[in-house]
C-alpha positions as CSV (number, residue, x, y, z in Angstrom):
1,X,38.3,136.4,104.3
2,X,39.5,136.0,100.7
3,X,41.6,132.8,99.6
4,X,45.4,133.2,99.2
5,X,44.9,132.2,95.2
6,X,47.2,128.8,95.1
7,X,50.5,129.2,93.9
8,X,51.6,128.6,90.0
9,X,52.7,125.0,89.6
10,X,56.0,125.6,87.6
11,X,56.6,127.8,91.0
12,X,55.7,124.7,93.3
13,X,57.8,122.5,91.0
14,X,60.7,124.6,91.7
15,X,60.5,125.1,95.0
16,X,60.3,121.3,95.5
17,X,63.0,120.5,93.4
18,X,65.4,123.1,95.5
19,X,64.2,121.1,98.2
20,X,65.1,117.3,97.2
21,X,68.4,118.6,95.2
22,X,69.7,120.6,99.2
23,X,69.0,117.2,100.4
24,X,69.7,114.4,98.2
25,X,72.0,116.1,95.9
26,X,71.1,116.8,92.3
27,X,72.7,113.3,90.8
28,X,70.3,111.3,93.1
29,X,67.2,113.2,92.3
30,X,65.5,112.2,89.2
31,X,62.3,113.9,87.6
32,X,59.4,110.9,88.8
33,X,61.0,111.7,92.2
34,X,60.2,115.2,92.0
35,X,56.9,114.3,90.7
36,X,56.0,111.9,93.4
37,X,56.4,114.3,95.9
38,X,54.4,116.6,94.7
39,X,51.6,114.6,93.8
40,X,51.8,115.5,90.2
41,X,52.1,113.3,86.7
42,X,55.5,113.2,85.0
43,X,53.7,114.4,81.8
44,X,52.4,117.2,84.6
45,X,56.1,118.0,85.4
46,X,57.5,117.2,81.7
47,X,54.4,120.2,80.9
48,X,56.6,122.8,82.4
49,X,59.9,121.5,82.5
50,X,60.4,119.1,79.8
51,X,64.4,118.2,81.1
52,X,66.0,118.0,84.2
53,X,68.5,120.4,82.7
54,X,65.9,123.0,82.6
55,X,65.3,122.6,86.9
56,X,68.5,122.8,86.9
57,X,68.9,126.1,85.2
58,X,66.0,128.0,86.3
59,X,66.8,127.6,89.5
60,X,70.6,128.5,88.9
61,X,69.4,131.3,87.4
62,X,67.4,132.2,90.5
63,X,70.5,132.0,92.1
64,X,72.7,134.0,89.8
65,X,70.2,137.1,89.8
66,X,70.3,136.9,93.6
67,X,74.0,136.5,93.8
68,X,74.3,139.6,91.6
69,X,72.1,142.1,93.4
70,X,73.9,141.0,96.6
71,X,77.2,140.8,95.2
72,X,76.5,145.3,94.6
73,X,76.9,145.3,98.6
74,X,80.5,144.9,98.2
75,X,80.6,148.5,97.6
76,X,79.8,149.3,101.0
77,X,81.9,148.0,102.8
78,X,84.8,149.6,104.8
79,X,85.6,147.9,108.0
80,X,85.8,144.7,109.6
81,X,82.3,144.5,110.7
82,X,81.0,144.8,107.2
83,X,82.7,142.6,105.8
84,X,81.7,139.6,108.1
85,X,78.4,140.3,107.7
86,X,78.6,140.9,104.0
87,X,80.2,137.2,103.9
88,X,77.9,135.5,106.2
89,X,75.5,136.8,103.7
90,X,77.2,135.3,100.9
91,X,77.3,132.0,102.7
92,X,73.7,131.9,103.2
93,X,72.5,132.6,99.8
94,X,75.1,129.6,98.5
95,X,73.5,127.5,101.8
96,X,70.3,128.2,100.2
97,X,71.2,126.7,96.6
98,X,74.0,124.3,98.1
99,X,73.5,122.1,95.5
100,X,75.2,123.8,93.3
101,X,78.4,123.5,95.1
102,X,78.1,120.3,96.6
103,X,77.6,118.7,93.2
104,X,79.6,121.4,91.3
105,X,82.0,119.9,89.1
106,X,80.0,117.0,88.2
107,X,76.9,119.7,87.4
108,X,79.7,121.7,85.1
109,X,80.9,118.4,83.5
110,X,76.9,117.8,82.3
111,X,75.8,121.4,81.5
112,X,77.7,123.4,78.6
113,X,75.1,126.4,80.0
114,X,76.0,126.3,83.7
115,X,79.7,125.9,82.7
116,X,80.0,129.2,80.7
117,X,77.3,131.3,83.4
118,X,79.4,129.7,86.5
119,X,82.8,131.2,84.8
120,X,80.9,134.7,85.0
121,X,79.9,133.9,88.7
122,X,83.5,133.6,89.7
123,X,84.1,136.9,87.6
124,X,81.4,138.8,89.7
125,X,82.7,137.1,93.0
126,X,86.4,138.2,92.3
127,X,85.2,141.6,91.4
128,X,83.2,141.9,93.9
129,X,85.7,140.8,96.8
130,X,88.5,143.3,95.2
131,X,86.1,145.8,95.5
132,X,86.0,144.8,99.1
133,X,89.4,145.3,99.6
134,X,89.7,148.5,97.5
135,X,86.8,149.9,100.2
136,X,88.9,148.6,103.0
137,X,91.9,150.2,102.1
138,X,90.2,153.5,101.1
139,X,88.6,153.8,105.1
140,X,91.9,152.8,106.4
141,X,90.7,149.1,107.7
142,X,93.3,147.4,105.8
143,X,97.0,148.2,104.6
144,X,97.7,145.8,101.7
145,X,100.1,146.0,99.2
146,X,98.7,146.4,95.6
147,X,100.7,143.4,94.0
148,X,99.2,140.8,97.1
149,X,95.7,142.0,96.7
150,X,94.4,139.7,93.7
151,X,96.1,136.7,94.6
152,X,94.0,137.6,98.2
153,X,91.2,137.7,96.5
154,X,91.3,135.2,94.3
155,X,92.0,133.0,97.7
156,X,88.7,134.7,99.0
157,X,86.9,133.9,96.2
158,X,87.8,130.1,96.1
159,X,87.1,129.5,100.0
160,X,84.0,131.0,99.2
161,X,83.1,128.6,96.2
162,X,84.3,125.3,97.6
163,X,83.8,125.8,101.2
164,X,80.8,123.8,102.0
165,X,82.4,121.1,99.3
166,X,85.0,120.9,102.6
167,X,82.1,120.6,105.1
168,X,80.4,117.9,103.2
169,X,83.7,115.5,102.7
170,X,84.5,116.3,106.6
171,X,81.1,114.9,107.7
172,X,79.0,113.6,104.8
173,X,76.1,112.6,106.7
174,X,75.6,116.0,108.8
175,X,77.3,119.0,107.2
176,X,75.0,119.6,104.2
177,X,71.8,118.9,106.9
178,X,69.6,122.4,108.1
179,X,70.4,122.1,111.5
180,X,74.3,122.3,110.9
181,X,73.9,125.7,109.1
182,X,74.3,128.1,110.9
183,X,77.9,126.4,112.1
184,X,78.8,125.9,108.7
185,X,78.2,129.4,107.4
186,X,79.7,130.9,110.5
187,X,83.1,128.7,109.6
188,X,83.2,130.0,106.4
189,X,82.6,133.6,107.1
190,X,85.6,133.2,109.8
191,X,87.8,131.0,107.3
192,X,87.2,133.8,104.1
193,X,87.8,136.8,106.6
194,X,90.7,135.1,107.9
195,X,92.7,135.8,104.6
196,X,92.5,139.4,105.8
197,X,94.1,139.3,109.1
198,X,97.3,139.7,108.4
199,X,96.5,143.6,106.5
200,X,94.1,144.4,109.2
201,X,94.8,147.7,111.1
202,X,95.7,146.8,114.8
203,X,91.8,147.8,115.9
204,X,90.5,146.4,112.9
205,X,92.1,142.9,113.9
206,X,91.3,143.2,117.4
207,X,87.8,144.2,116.5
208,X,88.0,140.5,114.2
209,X,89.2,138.6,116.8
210,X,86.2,139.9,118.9
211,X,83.9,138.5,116.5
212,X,84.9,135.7,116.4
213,X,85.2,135.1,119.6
214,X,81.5,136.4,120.3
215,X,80.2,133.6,117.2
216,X,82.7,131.2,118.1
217,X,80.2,128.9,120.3
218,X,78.2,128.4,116.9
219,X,81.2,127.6,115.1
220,X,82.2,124.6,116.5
């Protein structure tokens, strides 16, 4: 049987780094800690990524491309049902580069790059989540007036960005931890979708209030 051939380094280094920034937060991972855990020199690390900066981008960029090609979904969707599971899957790609959020402004405040690109995530996301609503209204699903639509979305879109900042101040020690995700991200879905309630077609709402009741044992 054939070897898997071993994976690229900068690849491994990345994947690490993901890893220790999800858990420790970015601030209190430095690049000899990343190092150490692999096994690897700092010259071996400095080979590929020569700045913290540059982890930090790559794998923001990872995320952006990701966030992007997900973010297309919106499109598709025109009831209730879509739209919780569109959101759940937004909350598990930002679960899965949490750093980001949970050290957001400080990451913004250090990074003229990841200032300017994050202004074009919240661009997509808003976009995105109007176009939610447009495909909503369209099928029926939701009866909104045009003037209360953006300020819903915008509301939308900033539950989404600082949501698992919320979960982190309520229980520092836990929320951010693997074990609490699927809680966390079925909170947020509920909280986003929430916003909605009050333009949802009677079935539409009942239909909500179903799932959540269905999820709500993993919400609490």
């Amino acid at each position: 049987m054939a070897k898997k051939p071993p994976r690229r380094t900068a690849e491994r280094i990345l994947e690490v780094t993901l890893e220790l920034f999800n858990r420790f937060g970015e601030p209190n991972v430095s690049t000899t800690l990343i190092s150490a855990e692999l096994n690897i020199s700092p010259g071996n690390l400095y080979y590929h990524y020569p700045a913290k900066d540059e982890l930090i981008n790559s794998l923001f960029d990872r995320y952006e491309h990701a966030l992007n090609e997900l973010l297309h979904a919106a499109d598709g969707v025109r009831d209730v049902e879509d739209a919780w599971f569109f959101l759940h899957s937004l909350f598990e790609l930002i679960w899965q580069y949490r750093f980001l959020y949970r050290d957001l402004n400080d990451l913004l405040s250090k990074n003229r790059r990841l200032e300017t690109h994050f202004q074009s995530v919240l661009k997509n996301k808003t976009r995105a989540i109007t176009d939610l609503l447009g495909g909503m209204v369209r099928a029926g699903a939701v009866q909104i007036a045009p003037t209360e639509a953006p300020v819903t979305a915008t509301g939308m879109v900033v539950l989404l960005t600082y949501w698992l900042s919320f979960e982190y101040v309520r229980d520092p020690r836990r929320a951010l931890e693997p074990e609490q995700a699927q809680r966390a991200l079925l909170r947020g879905a509920h909280q986003v979708l929430n916003l909605l309630a009050p333009y949802l077609e009677p079935a539409q709402r009942a239909h909500f209030l179903g799932l959540v009741q269905a999820y709500g044992n993993e919400e609490n």
